[in-house]
VOGU-712468 format. One line per 10 residues: number of its first residue (from 1); their letters; for each residue x negated, y negated, z of C-alpha. Coordinates in pm, whole numbers, padded with zeros to 5 digits. Layout:
// VOGU-712468
NUM> A> X/Y/Z | ...
This chain:
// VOGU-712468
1> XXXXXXXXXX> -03132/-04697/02703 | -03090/-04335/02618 | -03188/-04237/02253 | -02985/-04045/01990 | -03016/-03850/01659 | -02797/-03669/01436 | -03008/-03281/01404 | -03061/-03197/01057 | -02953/-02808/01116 | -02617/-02812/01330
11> XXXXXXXXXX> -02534/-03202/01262 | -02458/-03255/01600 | -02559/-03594/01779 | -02839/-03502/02042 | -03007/-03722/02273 | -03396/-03747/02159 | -03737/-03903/02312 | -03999/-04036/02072 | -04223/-03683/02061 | -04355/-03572/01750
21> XXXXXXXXXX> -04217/-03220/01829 | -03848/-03151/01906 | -03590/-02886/01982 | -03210/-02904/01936 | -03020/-02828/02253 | -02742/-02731/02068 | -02892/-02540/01778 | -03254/-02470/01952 | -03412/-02610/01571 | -03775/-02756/01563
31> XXXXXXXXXX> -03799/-03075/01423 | -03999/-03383/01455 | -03944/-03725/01553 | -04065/-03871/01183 | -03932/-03645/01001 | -03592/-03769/01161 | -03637/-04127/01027 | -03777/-04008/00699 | -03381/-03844/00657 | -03222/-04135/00854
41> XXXXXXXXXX> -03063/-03903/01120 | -03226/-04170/01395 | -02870/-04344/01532 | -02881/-04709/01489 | -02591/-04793/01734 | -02670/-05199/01706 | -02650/-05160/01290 | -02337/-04968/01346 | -02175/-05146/01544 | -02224/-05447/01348
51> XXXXXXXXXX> -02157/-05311/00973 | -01803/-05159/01111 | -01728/-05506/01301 | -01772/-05685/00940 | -01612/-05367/00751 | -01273/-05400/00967 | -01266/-05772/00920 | -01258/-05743/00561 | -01001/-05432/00581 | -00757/-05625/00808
61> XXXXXXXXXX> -00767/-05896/00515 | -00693/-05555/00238 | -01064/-05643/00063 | -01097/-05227/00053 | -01425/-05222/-00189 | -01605/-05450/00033 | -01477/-05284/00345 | -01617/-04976/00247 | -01941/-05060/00118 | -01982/-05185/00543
71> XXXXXXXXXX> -01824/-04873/00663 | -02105/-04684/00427 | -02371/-04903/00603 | -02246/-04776/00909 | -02254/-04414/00854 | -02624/-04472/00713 | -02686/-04634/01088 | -02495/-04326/01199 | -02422/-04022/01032 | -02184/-03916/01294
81> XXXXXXXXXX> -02020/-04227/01311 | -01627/-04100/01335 | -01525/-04437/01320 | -01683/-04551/01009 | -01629/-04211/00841 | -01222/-04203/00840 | -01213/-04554/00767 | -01472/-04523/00526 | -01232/-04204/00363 | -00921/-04439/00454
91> XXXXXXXXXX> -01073/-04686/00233 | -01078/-04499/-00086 | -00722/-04426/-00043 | -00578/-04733/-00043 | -00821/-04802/-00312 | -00661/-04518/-00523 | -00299/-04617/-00416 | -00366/-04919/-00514 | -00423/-04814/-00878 | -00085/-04661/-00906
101> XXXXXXXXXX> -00033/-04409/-01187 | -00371/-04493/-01353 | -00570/-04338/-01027 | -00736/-04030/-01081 | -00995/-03865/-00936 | -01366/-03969/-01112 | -01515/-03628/-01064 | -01236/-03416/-01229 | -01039/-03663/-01405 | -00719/-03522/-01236
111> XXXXXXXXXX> -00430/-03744/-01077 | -00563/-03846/-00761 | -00364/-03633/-00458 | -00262/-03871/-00182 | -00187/-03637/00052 | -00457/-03403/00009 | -00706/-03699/00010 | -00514/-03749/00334 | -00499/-03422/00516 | -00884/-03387/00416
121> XXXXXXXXXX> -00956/-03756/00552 | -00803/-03606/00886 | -01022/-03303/00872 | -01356/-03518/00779 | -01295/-03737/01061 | -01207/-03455/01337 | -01544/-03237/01221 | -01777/-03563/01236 | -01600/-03624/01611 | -01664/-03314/01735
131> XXXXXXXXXX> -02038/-03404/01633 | -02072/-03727/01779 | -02077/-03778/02194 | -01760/-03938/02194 | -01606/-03869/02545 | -01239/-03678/02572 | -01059/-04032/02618 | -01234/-04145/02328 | -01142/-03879/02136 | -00810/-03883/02182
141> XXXXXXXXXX> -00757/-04283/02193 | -00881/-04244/01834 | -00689/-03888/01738 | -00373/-04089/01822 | -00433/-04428/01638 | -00574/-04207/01324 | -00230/-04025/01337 | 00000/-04306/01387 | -00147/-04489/01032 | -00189/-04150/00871
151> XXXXXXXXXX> 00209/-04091/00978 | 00306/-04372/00823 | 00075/-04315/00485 | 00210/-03955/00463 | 00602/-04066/00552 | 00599/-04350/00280 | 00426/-04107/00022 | 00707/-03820/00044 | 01003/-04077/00084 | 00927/-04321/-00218
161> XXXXXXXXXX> 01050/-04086/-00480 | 01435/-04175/-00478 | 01396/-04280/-00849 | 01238/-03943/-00981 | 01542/-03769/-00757 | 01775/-03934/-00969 | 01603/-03949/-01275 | 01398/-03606/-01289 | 01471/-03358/-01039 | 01243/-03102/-01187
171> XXXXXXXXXX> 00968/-03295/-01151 | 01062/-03436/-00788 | 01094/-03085/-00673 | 00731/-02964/-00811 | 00544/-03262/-00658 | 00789/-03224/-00340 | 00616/-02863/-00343 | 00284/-02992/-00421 | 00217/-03194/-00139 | 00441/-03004/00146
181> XXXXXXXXXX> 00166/-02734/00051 | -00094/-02924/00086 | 00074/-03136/00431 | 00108/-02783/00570 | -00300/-02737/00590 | -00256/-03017/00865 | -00064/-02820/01076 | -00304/-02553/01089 | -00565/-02760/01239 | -00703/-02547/01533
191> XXXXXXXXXX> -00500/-02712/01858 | -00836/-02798/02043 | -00975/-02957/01801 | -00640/-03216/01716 | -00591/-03207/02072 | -00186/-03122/01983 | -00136/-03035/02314 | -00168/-03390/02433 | 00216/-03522/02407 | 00069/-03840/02208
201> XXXXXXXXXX> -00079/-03605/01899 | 00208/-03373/01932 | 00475/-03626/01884 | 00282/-03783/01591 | 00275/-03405/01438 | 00677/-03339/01501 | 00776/-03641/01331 | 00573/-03543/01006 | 00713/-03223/01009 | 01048/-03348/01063
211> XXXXXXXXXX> 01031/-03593/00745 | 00882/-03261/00566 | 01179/-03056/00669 | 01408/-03301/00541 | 01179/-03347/00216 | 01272/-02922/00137 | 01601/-02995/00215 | 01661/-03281/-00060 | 01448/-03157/-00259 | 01637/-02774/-00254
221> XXXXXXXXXX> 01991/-02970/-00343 | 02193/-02863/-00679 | 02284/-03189/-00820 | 02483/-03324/-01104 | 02320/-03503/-01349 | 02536/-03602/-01656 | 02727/-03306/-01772 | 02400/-03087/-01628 | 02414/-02916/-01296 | 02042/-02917/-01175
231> XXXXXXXXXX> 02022/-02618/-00938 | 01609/-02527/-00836 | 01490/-02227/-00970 | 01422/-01879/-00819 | 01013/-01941/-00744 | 01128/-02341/-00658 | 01374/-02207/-00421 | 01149/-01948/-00283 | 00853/-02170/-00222 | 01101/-02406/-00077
241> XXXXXXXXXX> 01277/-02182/00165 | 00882/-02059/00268 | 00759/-02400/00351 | 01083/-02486/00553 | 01030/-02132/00725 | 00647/-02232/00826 | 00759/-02626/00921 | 01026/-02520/01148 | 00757/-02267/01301 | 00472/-02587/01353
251> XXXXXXXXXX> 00782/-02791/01446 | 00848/-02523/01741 | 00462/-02526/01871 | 00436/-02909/01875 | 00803/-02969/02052 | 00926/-02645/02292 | 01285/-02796/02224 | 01253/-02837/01870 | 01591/-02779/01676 | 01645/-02706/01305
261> XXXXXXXXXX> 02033/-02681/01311 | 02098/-03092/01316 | 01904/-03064/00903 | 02187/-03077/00687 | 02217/-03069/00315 | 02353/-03345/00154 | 02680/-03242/-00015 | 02822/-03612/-00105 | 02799/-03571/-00510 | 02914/-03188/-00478
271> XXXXXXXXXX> 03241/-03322/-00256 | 03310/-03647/-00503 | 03294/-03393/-00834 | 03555/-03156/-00611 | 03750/-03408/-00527 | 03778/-03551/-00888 | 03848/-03191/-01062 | 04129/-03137/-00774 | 04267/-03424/-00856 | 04313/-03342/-01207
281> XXXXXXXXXX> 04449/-03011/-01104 | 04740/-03195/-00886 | 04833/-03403/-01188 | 04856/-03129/-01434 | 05036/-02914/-01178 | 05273/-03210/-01107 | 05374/-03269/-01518 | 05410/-02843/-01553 | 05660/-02839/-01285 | 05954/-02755/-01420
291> XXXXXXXXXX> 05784/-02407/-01586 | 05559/-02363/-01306 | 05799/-02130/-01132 | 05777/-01895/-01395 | 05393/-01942/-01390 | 05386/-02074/-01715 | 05187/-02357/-01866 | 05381/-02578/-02051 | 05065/-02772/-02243 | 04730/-02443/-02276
301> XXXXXXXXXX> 04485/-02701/-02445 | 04508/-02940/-02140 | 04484/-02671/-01896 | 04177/-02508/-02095 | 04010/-02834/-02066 | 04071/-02849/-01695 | 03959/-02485/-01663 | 03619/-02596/-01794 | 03610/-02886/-01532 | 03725/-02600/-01258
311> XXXXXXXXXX> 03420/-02378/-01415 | 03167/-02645/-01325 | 03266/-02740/-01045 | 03303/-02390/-00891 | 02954/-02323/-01025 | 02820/-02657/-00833 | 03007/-02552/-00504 | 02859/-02193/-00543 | 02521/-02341/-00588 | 02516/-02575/-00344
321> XXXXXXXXXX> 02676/-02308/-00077 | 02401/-02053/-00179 | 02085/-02258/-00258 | 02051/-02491/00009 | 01894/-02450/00334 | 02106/-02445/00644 | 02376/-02152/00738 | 02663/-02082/00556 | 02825/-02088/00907 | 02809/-02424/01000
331> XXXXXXXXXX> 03082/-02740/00893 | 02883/-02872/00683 | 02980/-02587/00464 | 03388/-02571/00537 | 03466/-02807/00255 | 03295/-02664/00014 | 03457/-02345/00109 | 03781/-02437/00104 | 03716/-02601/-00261 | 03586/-02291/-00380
341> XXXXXXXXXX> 03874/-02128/-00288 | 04143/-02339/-00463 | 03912/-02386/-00789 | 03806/-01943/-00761 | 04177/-01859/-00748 | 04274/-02065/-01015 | 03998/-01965/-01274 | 04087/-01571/-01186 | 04457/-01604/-01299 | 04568/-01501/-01607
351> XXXXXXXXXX> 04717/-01768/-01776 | 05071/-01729/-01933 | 05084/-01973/-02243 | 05396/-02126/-02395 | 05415/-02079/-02775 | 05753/-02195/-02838 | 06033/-02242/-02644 | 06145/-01862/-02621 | 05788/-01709/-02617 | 05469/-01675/-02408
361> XXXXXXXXXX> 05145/-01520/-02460 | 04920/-01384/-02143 | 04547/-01515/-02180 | 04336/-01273/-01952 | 04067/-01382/-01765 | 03699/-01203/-01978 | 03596/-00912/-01753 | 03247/-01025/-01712 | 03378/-01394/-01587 | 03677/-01198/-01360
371> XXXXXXXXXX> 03335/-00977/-01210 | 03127/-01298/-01140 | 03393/-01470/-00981 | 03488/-01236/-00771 | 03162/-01160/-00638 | 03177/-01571/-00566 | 03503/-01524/-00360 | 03351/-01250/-00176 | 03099/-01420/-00059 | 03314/-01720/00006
381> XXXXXXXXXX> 03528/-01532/00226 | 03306/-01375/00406 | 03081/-01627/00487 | 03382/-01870/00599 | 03601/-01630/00823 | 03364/-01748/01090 | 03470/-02077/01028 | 03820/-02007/00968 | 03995/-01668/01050 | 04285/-01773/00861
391> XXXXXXXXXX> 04131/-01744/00552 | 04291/-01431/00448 | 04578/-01633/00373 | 04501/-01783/00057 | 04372/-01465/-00042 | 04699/-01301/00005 | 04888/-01615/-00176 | 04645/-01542/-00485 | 04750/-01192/-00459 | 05090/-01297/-00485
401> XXXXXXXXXX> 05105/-01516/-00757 | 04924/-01271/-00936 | 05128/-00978/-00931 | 05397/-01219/-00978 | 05271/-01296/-01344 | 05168/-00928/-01384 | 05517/-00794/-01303 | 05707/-01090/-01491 | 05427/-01004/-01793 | 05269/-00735/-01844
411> XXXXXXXXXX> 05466/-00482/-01720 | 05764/-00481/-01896 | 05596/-00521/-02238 | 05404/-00226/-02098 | 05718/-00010/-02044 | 05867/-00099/-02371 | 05538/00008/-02544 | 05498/00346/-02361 | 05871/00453/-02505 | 05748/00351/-02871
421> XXXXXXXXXX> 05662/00584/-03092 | 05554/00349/-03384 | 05162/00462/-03435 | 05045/00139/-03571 | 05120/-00002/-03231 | 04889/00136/-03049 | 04621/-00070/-03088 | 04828/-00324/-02931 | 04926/-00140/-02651 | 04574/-00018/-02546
431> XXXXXXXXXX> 04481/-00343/-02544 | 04747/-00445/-02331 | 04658/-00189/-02091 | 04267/-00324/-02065 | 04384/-00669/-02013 | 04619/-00546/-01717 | 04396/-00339/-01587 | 04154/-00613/-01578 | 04383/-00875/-01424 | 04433/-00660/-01133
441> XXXXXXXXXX> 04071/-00600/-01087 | 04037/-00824/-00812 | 04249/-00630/-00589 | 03977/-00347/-00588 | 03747/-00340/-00278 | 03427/-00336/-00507 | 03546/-00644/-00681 | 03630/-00861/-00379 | 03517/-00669/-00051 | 03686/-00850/00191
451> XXXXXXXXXX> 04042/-00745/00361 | 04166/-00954/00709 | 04390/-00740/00781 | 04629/-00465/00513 | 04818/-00639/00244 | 05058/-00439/00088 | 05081/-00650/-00230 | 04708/-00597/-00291 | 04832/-00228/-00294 | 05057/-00245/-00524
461> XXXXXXXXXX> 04812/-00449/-00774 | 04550/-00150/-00719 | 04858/00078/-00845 | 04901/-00102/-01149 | 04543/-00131/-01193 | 04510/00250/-01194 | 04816/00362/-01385 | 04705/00103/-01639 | 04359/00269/-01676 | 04478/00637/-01677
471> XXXXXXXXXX> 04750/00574/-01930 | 04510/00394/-02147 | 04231/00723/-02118 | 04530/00953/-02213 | 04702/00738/-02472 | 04403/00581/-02650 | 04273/00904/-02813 | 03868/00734/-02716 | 03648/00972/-02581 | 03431/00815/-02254
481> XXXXXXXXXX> 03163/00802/-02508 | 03397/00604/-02764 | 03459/00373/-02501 | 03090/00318/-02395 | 03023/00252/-02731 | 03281/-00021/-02736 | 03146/-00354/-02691 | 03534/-00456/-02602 | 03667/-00163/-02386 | 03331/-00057/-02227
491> XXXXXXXXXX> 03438/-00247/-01887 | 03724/00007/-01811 | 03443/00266/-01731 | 03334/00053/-01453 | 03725/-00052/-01337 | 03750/00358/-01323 | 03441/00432/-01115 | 03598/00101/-00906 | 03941/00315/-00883 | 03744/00633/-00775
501> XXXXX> 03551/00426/-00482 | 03902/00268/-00401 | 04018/00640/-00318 | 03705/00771/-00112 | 03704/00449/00064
C-alpha cells in the first residue's frame, strides 16, 4: 500500500518511502521522513476516512460545531484532504447563518459576509484539490456536488431580501452591490481549474449568474415608496450597469447561446401609479367639458393638484425608462412611452384659468420646467419611433392645441398692447412677450429635436416664438446685459441663440 505525504514547500500530496532523506518530485525540496511526522504532513488515510465518516453523520443531522471539530480531525490526518476542507469551511457557514444578524466575524468584528465566506470556501477547496491525487473523475464528481449546494446557498442569500426591497431600497441596493462584487470573483476562477468547460460546472455557473443578472435588474428599479420616488443614484447605477455588463460577459463563456434580452425590468408599480394619475386626468377632463373647447379650465386649484400628480408620475416613467437595464427599444418599454407622452404634453401646456365668468388668465409653463420636459419628450420620441412610427402624431396634436391657446390668448392681447402707447404698460407687455415666447419654445429644434416628417403648425409656433422675442429686445429698452442680469428674463437669451440655430439649421 503506496505511502503519501503532504511536502512542506509546494503543499502538494507526494507519494513517499520511509528514508530519512527525501526529495519532492514536484518541488525537488529535501526533506526527511521525521521531520514529516514532527509537522504532521504524513497522510493518515484510515484516520481520515473515519473522522469525515463521523463528521458527515453529525452534519446530515445539522450538529455543525461537532461536525466540524471531525472534519478538523480529518484535515490533521490529511492536510490535503479536499473533502474535509470545504466541508470543514461549509461548516462555519451555516454556523454563522445560523446566528442571523448577531454573526460577525471574530477576527475583525465585522458582519460576517456570506457570500464572500462562500466564494472563498470555493477557492479553499479547489487549491487544496489541485494538491491532493484526486483523479479527473474525482475531481469533477466533487466540483459538481460542491456547486450544486453552493448554488443553492448563494441563490437563497441574494433572493431573501424582499422585505428590505420594500422597506429600504437604499440599503437593498448597497448590499445587492456588495455581494454581486464579491459573487463576481467566482467567475473569474481560471476555467481549468473549475473545470467550467465540463457542461455539469458550466450549467451550475449560468444559473448563478442568471439569478445575479436578475438581482441588478431589481435592484436598479425606481420605485415608489409613499409619496417618495426611490430612483438609484449615479455611482449605484453605474456600479450596477458594470456588474450586469461583466455577468452577461461570464454568462456568454459558460453558455455559447446565452441571451440577455428575455431580463426585463419590472414596471408593475410604475404602470398602476400611471394608470391611477390617467384616470384622474379622464375625470377632470370629463367635468371641464363644456369649456374644454376653448381650452379653458373651469376649476385651476383641482387641475394644479392633478398637475403635481402628472409631475410625479412623469418623473417615475422617465426614471424608470432611463435607469433600468434593458433597451429602450423593446415592449417592455411601449407603455411607459405612451404614458409619458399623454402626462409630457399635458404638463407643457399653458394653462388658461377661469377667473370669472367673462375672464381668463394664461398660467405659463416656468422656462426651466418647459426645458426639462422637453428634453424628456425628446428622448421619448426618439427612443419609441422604433416601436411606433406613428408617434409623430401626438406630437403634432400637442402642437395643435397649443397654438390653439396661443392664438385664442396671447396673441390678440399682444396686438392690442403693441398699438398702446400708455408707458406704464409696458411692463406688462414685455412680460407677455417672455411668457409667449416661452410657450412656443417647444416648437424649436433644440428644445424637442425630433420632426417625423414637416409640420407646418410647428412653423408657425417658431414664428410667433421669434417675433415675440425680437419685439420684446426692441420694445423692452434692456440691454443683453440687463437681461442677463435678470433673474426673470435671462431665459430669452437662450430662446434667441435657439431662434438663431433654428435658422442655420
Amino acid at each position: 500500500m503506496p505511502l503519501y505525504a503532504v511536502c512542506p514547500v509546494c503543499l502538494k500530496t507526494i507519494e513517499i518511502e520511509r528514508l530519512p532523506k527525501l526529495v519532492c518530485p514536484d518541488c525537488g525540496s529535501r526533506f526527511g521522513y521525521a521531520e514529516l511526522q514532527g509537522k504532521h504532513f504524513i497522510v493518515d488515510e484510515r484516520a481520515e476516512k473515519k473522522e469525515i465518516n463521523i463528521a458527515k453523520d453529525y452534519f446530515l443531522n445539522g450538529e455543525f460545531t461537532s461536525a466540524l471539530e471531525h472534519f478538523n480531525s480529518a484535515l490533521v490526518a490529511n492536510a490535503n484532504s479536499h473533502a474535509a476542507k470545504y466541508f470543514s469551511l461549509l461548516c462555519d457557514i451555516y454556523l454563522h447563518d445560523n446566528a442571523g444578524e448577531n454573526a460577525s466575524d471574530d477576527v475583525s468584528g465585522k458582519p460576517y459576509d456570506v457570500i464572500a465566506a462562500i466564494v472563498d470556501m470555493i477557492r479553499q477547496s479547489l487549491l487544496t484539490l489541485s494538491r491532493g491525487n484526486a483523479t479527473v473523475a474525482d475531481k469533477l464528481a466533487f466540483i459538481t456536488a460542491m456547486l450544486s449546494e453552493t448554488k443553492v446557498l448563494i441563490i437563497e442569500r441574494l433572493s431573501a431580501r424582499d422585505e428590505m426591497f420594500k422597506n429600504n431600497i437604499d440599503e437593498y441596493r448597497k448590499q445587492s452591490i456588495s455581494d454581486l462584487t464579491k459573487l463576481l470573483e467566482l467567475f473569474k476562477i481560471e476555467r481549468e481549474q473549475i473545470m467550467s468547460f465540463a457542461p455539469e460546472v458550466s450549467n451550475a455557473l449560468a444559473a448563478l449568474v442568471d439569478c445575479a443578472i436578475k438581482i441588478c435588474y431589481k435592484a436598479v428599479q425606481t420605485v415608489k415608496v409613499g409619496e417618495d420616488i426611490i430612483t438609484p443614484n449615479d455611482d449605484d447605477y453605474k456600479k450596477l450597469s458594470s456588474l450586469c455588463n461583466d455577468l452577461c460577459f461570464f454568462g456568454h463563456s459558460f453558455n455559447p447561446y446565452f441571451d440577455s434580452s428575455p431580463y426585463s425590468p419590472n414596471f408593475i408599480q410604475n404602470y398602476e401609479y400611471n394608470k391611477k394619475v390617467l384616470a384622474k386626468i379622464k375625470e377632470f377632463d370629463d367635468k371641464n367639458k363644456s369649456v374644454a373647447k376653448k381650452n379653458v379650465i373651469a376649476d385651476i386649484k383641482g387641475y394644479d393638484s392633478l398637475l403635481a400628480e402628472c409631475e410625479k408620475a412623469l418623473e417615475f416613467t422617465y426614471l424608470s425608462c432611463y435607469r433600468s437595464m434593458c433597451s429602450r427599444q423593446v415592449a417592455q418599454h411601449a407603455q411607459l412611452f405612451y404614458d409619458g407622452f399623454e402626462l409630457v404634453y399635458k404638463l407643457l401646456l399653458p394653462r388658461v384659468a377661469m377667473v370669472d365668468k367673462k375672464q381668463v388668465e394664461v398660467h405659463t409653463v416656468k422656462y426651466a420646467d418647459m426645458a426639462e420636459r422637453c428634453d424628456m419628450l425628446t428622448r421619448f420620441l426618439v427612443d419609441s419611433y422604433e416601436l411606433d412610427e406613428s408617434i409623430g402624431v401626438g406630437l403634432h396634436e400637442y402642437y395643435e392645441k397649443l397654438y390653439d391657446i396661443v392664438d385664442t390668448y396671447y396673441m390678440p392681447e399682444i396686438d392690442k398692447m403693441s398699438k398702446s402707447k400708455d408707458r406704464n404698460n409696458l411692463l406688462y407687455y414685455q412680460k407677455l412677450l417672455y411668457e409667449c415666447a416661452c410657450s412656443c419654445a417647444p416648437a424649436l429644434k433644440q428644445y424637442v429635436d425630433f420632426s417625423a416628417e414637416t409640420d407646418k403648425v410647428r412653423v408657425k409656433l417658431v414664428k410667433i416664438c421669434r417675433d415675440c422675442t425680437e419685439e420684446f429686445l426692441l420694445r423692452s429698452g434692456m440691454s443683453i446685459d440687463d437681461i442677463e442680469q435678470s433673474n426673470f428674463y435671462r431665459p430669452l437669451l437662450q430662446i434667441s441663440n435657439a431662434l438663431v440655430d433654428e435658422e442655420n439649421a
